[in-house]
C-alpha positions as CSV (number, residue, x, y, z in Angstrom):
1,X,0.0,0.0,0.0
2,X,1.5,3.7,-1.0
3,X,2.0,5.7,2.1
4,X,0.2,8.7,0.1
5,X,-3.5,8.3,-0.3
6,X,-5.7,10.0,1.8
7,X,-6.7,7.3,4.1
8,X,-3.3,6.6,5.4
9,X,-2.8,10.1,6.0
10,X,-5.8,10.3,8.0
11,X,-4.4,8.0,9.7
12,X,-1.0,9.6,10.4
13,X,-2.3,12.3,11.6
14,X,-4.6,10.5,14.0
15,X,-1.5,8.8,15.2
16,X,1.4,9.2,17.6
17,X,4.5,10.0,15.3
18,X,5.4,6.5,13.5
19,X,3.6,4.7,15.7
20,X,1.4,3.0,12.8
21,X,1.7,-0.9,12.3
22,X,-0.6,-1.9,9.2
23,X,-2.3,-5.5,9.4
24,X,-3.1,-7.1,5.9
25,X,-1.8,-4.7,3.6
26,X,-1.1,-7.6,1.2
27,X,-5.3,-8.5,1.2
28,X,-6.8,-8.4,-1.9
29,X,-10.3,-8.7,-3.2
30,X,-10.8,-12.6,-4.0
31,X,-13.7,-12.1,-6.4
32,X,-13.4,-13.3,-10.1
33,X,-17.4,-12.1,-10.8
34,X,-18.1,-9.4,-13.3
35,X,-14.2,-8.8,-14.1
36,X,-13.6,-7.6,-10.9
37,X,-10.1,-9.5,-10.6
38,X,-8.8,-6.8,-13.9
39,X,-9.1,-4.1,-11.2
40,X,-6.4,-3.7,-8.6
41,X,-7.5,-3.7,-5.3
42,X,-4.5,-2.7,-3.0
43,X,-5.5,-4.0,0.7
44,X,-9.2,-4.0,-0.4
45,X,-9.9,-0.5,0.0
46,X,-9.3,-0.3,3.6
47,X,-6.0,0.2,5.8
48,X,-5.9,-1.5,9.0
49,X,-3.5,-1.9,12.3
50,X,-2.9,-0.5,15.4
51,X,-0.5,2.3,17.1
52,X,-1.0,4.6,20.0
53,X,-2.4,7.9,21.0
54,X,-0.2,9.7,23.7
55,X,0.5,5.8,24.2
56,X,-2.5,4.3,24.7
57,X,-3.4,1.6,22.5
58,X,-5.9,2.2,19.2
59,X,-7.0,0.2,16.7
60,X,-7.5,2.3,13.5
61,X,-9.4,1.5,9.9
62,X,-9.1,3.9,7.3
63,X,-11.4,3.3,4.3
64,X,-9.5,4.0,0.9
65,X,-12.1,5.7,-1.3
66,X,-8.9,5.9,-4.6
67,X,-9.8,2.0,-4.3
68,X,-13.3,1.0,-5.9
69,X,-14.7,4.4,-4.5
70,X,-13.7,2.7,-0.7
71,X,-16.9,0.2,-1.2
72,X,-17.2,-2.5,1.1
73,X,-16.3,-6.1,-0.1
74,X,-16.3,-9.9,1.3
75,X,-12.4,-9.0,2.4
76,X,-12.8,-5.7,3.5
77,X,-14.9,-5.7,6.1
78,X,-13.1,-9.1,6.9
79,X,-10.4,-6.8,7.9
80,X,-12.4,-4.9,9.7
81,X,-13.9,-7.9,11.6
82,X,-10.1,-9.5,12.5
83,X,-9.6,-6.0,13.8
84,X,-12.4,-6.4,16.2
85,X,-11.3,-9.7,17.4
86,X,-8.2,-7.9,18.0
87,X,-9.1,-5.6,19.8
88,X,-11.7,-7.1,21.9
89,X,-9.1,-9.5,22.8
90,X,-6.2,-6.6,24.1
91,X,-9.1,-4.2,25.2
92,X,-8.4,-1.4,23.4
93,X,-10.6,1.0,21.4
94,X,-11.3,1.4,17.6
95,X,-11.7,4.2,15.9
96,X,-12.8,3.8,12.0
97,X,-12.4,7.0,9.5
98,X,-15.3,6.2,7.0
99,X,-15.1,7.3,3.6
100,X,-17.0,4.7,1.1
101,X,-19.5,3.9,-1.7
102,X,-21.4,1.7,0.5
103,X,-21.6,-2.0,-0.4
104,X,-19.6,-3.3,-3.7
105,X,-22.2,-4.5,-6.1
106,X,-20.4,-6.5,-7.8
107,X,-19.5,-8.9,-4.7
108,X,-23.5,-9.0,-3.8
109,X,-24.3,-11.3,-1.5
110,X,-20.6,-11.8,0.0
111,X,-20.9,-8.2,0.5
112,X,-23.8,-8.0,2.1
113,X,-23.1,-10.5,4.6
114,X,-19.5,-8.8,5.5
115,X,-21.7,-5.8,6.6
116,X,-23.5,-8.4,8.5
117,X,-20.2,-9.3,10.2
118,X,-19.3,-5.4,10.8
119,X,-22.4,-5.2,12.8
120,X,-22.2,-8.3,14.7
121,X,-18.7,-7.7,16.0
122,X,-20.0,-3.6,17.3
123,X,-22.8,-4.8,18.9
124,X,-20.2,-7.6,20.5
125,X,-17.7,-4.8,21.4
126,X,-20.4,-2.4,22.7
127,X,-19.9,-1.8,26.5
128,X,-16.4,-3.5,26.4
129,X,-14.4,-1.2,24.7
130,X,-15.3,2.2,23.1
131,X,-15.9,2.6,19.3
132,X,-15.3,6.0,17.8
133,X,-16.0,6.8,14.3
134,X,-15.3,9.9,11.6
135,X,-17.1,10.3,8.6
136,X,-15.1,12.0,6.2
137,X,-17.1,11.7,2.8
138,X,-20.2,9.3,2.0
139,X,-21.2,7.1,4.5
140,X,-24.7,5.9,3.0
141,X,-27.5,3.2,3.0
142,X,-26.3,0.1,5.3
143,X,-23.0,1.8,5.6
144,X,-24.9,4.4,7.9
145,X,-25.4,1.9,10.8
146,X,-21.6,1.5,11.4
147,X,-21.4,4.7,13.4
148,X,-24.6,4.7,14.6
149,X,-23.8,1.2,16.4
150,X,-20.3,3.1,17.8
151,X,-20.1,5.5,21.1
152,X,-18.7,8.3,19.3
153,X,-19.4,9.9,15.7
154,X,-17.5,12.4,14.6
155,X,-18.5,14.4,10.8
156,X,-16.8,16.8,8.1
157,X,-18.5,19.9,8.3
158,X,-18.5,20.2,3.8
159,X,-17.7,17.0,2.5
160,X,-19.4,14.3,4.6
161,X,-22.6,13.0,4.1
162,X,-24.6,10.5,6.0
163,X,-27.4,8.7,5.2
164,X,-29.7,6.4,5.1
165,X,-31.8,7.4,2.0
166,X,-30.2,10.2,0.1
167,X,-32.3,13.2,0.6
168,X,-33.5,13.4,-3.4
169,X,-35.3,9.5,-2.6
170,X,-37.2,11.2,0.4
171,X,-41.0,12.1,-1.2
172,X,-40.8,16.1,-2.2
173,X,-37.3,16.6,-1.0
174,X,-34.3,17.7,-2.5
175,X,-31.1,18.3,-1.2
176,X,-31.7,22.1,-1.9
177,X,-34.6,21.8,0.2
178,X,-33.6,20.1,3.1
179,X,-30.0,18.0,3.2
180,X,-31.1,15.6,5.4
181,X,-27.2,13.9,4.6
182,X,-25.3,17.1,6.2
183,X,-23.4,17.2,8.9
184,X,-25.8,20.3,10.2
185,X,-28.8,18.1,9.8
186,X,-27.3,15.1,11.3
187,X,-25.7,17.0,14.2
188,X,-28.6,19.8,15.1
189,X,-32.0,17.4,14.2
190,X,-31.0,13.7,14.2
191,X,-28.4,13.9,17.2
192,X,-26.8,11.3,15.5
193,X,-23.4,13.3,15.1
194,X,-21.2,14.3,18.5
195,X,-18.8,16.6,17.4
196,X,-18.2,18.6,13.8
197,X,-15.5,20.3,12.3
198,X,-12.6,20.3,9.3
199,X,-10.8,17.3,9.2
200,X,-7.6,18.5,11.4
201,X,-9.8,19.4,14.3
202,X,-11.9,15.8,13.7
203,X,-8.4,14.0,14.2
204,X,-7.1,16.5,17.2
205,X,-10.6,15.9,18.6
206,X,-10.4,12.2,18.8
207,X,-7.1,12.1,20.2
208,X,-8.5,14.0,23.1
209,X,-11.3,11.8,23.5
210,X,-9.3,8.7,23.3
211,X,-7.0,10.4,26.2
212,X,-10.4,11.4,28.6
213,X,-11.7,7.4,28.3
214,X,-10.7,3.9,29.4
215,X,-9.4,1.8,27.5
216,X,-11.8,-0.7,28.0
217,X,-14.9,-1.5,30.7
218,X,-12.7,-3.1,33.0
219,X,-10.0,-0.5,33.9
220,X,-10.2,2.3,35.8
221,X,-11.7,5.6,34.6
222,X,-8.8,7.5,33.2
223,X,-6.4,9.6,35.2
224,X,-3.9,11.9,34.7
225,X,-1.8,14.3,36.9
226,X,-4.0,16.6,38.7
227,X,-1.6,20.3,38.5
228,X,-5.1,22.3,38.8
229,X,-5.8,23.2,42.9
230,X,-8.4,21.0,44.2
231,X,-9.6,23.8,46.6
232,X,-10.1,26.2,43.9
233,X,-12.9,28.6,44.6
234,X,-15.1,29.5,41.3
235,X,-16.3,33.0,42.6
236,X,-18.7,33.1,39.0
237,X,-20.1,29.7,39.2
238,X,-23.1,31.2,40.8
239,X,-23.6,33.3,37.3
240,X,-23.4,29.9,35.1
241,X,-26.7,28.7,36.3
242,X,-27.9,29.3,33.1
243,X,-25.4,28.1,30.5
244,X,-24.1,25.0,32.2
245,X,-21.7,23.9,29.5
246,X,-19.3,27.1,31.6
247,X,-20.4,25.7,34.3
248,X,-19.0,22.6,33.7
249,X,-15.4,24.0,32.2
250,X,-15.5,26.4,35.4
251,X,-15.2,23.6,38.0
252,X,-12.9,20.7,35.7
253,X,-9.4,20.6,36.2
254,X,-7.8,23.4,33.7
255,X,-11.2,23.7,32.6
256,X,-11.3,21.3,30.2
257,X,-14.7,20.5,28.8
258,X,-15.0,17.6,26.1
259,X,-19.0,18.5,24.7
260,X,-21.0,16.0,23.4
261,X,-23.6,16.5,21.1
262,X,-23.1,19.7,21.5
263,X,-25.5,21.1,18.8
264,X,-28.5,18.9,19.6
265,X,-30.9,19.7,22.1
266,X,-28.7,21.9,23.7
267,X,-31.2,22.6,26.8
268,X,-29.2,19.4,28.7
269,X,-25.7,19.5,28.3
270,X,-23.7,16.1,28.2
271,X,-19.6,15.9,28.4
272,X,-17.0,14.5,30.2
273,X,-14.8,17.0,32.6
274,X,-11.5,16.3,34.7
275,X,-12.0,16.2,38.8
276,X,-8.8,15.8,40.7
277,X,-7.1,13.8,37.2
278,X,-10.4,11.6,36.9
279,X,-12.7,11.7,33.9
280,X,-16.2,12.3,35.1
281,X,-19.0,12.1,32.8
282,X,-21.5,15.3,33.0
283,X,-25.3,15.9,32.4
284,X,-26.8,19.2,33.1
285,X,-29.8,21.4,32.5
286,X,-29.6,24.7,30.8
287,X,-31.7,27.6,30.4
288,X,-29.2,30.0,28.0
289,X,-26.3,29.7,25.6
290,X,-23.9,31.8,25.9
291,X,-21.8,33.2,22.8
292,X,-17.7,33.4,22.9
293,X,-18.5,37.4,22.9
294,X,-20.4,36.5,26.2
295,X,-23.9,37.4,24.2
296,X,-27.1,35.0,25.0
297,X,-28.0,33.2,21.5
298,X,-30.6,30.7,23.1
299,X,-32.8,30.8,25.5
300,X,-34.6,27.7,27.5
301,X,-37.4,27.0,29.5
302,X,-36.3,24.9,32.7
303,X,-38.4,21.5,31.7
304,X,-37.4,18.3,30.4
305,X,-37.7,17.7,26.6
306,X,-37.6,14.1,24.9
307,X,-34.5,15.0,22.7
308,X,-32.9,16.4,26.1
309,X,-33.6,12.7,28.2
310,X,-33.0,10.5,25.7
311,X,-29.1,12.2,24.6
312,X,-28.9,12.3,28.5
313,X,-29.8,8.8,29.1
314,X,-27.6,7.5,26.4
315,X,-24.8,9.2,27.8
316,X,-25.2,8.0,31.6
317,X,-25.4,4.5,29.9
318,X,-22.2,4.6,28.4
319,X,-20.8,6.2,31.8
320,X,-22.0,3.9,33.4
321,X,-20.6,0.8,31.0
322,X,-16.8,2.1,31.2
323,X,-17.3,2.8,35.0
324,X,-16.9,6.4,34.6
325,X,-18.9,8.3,37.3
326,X,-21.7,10.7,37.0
327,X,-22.2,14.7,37.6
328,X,-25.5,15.8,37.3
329,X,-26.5,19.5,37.6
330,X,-30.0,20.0,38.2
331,X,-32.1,23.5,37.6
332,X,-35.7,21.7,36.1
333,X,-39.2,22.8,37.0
334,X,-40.8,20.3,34.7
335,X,-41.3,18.9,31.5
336,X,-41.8,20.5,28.4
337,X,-45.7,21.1,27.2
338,X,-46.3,20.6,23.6
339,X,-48.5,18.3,21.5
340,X,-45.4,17.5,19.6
341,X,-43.4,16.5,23.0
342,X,-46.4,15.0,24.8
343,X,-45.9,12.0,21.5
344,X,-42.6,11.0,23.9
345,X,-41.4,13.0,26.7
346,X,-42.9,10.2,28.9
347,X,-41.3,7.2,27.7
348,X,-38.1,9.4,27.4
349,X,-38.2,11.1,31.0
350,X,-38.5,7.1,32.0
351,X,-35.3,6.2,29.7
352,X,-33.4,8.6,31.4
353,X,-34.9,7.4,35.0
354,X,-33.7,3.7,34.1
355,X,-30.1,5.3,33.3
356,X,-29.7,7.1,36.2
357,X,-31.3,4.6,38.7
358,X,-29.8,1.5,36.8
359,X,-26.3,3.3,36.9
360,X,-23.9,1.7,39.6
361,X,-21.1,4.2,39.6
362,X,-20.7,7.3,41.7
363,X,-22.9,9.4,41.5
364,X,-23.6,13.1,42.6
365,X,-25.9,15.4,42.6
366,X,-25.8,19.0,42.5
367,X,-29.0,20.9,42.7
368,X,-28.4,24.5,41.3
369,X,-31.6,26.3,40.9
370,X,-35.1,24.8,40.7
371,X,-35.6,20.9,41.4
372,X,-39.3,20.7,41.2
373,X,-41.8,17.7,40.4
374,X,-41.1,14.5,38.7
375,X,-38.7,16.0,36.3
376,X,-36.2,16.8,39.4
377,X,-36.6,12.9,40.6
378,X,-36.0,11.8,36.8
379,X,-32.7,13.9,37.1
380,X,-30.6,12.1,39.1
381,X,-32.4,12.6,42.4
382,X,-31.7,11.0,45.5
383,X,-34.8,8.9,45.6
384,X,-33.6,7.0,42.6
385,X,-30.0,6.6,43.5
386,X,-27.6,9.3,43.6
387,X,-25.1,9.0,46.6
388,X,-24.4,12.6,47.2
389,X,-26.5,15.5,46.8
390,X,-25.4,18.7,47.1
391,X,-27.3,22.1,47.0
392,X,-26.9,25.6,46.7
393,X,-28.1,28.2,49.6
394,X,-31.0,29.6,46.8
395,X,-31.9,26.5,44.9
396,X,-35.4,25.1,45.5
397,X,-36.4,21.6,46.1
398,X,-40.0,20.4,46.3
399,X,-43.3,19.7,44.0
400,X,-44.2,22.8,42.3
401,X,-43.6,26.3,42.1
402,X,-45.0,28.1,45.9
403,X,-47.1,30.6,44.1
404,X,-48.6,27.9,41.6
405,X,-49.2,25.3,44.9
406,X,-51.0,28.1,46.4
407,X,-53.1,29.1,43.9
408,X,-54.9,25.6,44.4
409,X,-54.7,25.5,47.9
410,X,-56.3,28.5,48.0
411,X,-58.8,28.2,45.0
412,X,-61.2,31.1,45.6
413,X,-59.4,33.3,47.8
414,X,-57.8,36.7,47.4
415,X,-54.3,37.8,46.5
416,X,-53.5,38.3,49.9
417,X,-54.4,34.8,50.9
418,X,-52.2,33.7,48.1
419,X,-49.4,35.4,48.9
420,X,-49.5,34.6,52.1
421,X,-50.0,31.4,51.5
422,X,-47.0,30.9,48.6
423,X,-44.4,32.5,51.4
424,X,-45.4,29.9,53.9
425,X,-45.3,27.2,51.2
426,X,-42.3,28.0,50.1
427,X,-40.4,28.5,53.4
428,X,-42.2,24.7,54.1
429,X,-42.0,22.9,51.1
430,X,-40.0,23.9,48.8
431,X,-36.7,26.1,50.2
432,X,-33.6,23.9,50.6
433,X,-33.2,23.8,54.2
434,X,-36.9,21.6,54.5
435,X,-35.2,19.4,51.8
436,X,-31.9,19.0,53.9
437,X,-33.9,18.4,56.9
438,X,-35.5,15.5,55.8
439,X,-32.3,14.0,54.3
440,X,-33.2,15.1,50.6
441,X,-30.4,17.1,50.5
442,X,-27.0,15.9,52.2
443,X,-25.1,19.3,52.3
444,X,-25.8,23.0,51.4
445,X,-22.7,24.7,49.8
446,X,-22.1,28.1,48.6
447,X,-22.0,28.1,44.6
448,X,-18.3,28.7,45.0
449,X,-16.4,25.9,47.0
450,X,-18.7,23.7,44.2
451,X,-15.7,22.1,43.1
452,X,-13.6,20.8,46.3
453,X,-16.8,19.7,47.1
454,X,-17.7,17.2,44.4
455,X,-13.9,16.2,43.9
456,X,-14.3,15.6,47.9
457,X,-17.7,13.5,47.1
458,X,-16.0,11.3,44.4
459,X,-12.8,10.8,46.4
460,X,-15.5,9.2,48.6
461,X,-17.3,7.0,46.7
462,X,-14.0,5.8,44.7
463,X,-14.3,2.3,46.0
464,X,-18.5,2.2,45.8
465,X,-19.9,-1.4,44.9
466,X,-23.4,-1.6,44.2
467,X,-25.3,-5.3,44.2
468,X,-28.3,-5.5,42.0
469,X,-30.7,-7.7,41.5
470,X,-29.4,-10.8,39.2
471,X,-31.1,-10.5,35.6
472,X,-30.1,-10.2,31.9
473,X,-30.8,-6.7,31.2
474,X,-33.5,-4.6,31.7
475,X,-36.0,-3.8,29.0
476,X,-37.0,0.4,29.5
């Protein structure tokens, strides 16, 4: 294989500095049906090995679209099946850079069933080691699965597409219309797509991600060096209730923030941050985003949405696979109220239940504005299993808003009465210190010692063990 196509570049650049070793470069396509064997096929459109990433252990495939437009044969995705096995075997991850016609016609059925094998082996290597994937140009029909069935998917903001259908074979579409094969489309309304950008960025990206995660489900969550004070005081963190994503980079180690799904229902916030040299995966509630220039661009209502559960819920279930614990920051008054959400918000608020309560890791709780309802026990709550929950001084804790609670109480009464009424309802029911009181709450901490706090909480609960109940899996 020439060390100059695009797909081993890729994968140079992925890569610590020589640290490449290619498997099966000599693998050719074995074919003989419509004249296929005329065509050269160097390593059968795909480039597989291993090397490291600041020396950790990767298994990389790099689809070669200068060889039959990258399309998926009988050996290629035999390649990309050995490398599985390998890699299940040594407990590293796999990262694939996807760049492909889809299936090769002309090996049909062999074809088909390699994709078959592609699939079996993800769905084998799910929860055991993480599977990260970049789509750098068409990634279509069956092909689309592949990173759909990985952790991570990572898209070209101009060149990629991904698809099922392409968007001119939808009824009255066009691509003008709507290009429902962008990386906008699938990032922003399908939530399929973690993280876009140009193709150096993609690969920088990854070899952060691949540094923030575990190798594998049974080793420890990843560490590092700790050089950030774990006392720190965030004298602004009390101004970040509303764009959490700050929040989050405000109390992590150097304030490093790794987003996730960052452009899809950006009214919860998933990510992981760094606590004392530990990855910790975060899910938070937001209200605003907040521009680089400091300006608001979005604004939120406090509620629970089914896009914002279900990206939440699949996050805490891969947390909770790779034994990575689990932030939560909690400012939700409800759930949201629309025809259009009523079709799911209550099978998704109960996905995200199940993936908190199922969750065995640490897990903390920090409640910084409103916690009201079902929403606030759906978002990692005490009741349904969070170890620690924290609180600040002015966050609320209890069924409903006071004014709204008294406005039935006191159906048919005066303002007055209602006022009244709210004030001693909310001094009851729903300030912080009635939550703490009744062991809701397990400490009340100013907004600025946040940090030493939670690091504090997790030190704790380092060496938790949780016994469940002995079953298969569960079925929410």
């Amino acid at each position: 294989m020439g060390t100059t196509s695009q797909a081993s570049q890729r994968i140079s650049a992925l890569l610590d500095e020589n640290s490449f070793v290619e498997i099966g470069a000599r693998i050719t396509a074995r074919a003989t049906d419509f004249n296929l064997k005329q065509t050269e096929t160097p390593s059968d459109g795909v480039i597989t090995g291993y090397g490291v990433i600041d020396g950790n252990l990767v298994y990389v495939y790099s689809q070669d679209v200068s060889v039959l437009n990258g399309s998926v044969g009988e050996m290629h995705a035999k390649k990309i099946a050995s490398l599985y096995d390998l890699a299940l075997k040594t407990g590293a991850p796999v990262i694939g850079l996807i760049e492909s016609a889809g299936l090769r016609l002309q090996e049909a059925t062999d074809a088909l069933n390699g994709f078959g094998e592609i699939y079996k082996k993800q769905v084998m290597a799910s929860g055991v080691i993480p599977q990260i994937t970049a789509v750098f140009g068409t990634c279509g029909g069956g092909l689309a699965l592949i990173p759909t069935l990985t952790d991570f998917t990572f898209m070209e903001e101009k060149s990629a597409k991904l698809f099922v259908n392409s968007p001119n074979a939808l009824d009255g579409n066009t691509t003008a219309k709507c290009d429902s094969a962008s990386a906008s489309f699938q990032s922003e309304e399908a939530g399929i797509v973690d993280v876009v950008a140009d193709e150096a960025a993609i690969l920088g990206k990854i070899r952060q991600l691949v540094s923030m995660l575990p190798a594998n489900n049974e080793e420890d969550a990843s560490f590092e060096e700790c050089t950030d004070d774990l006392n720190r005081v965030c004298s602004e963190l009390a101004n970040c209730v509303g764009d959490t994503s700050i929040a989050l980079s405000t109390i992590s180690d150097d304030n490093v923030f790794f987003e996730i799904k960052e452009n899809y229902a950006k009214e919860m916030v998933t990510g992981f941050i760094k606590l004392n040299g530990v990855t910790v995966g975060a899910v938070a509630n937001r209200t605003e985003v907040y521009d680089e220039e400091g300006k608001v661009t979005d604004k939120f209502d406090a509620v629970l949405t089914k896009k914002g559960c279900e990206k939440a819920a699949d996050f805490v279930t891969f947390c909770d696979a790779f034994e990575i614990p689990v932030l939560s920051l909690t400012n939700v008054k409800g759930y949201e109220a629309t025809v259009c959400s009523e079709k799911g918000i209550a099978k998704a608020a109960a996905k995200l239940t199940a993936a908190f309560a199922g969750a065995t890791v640490p897990k903390v709780n920090v409640i910084i504005g409103k916690a009201y309802g079902s929403a606030y026990i759906a978002m990692n709550s005490k009741a349904i299993g969070a170890d620690i929950t924290i609180a600040w001084p002015d966050a609320q804790v209890g069924m409903m808003d006071a004014k709204l609670a008294a406005k039935i109480i006191c159906d048919g009464q005066g303002a007055e009465a209602i006022d009244a009424c709210a004030a001693e309802y909310e001094k009851l029911q729903t300030s912080v210190e009635s939550a703490a009181r009744r062991g809701y709450v397990d400490e009340i901490v100013d907004a600025a010692d946040t940090r030493k706090y939670i690091i504090g909480a997790f030190e704790m609960l380092f060496t938790k063990r949780e016994d469940r109940p002995a079953k298969k899996h569960g079925t929410v």
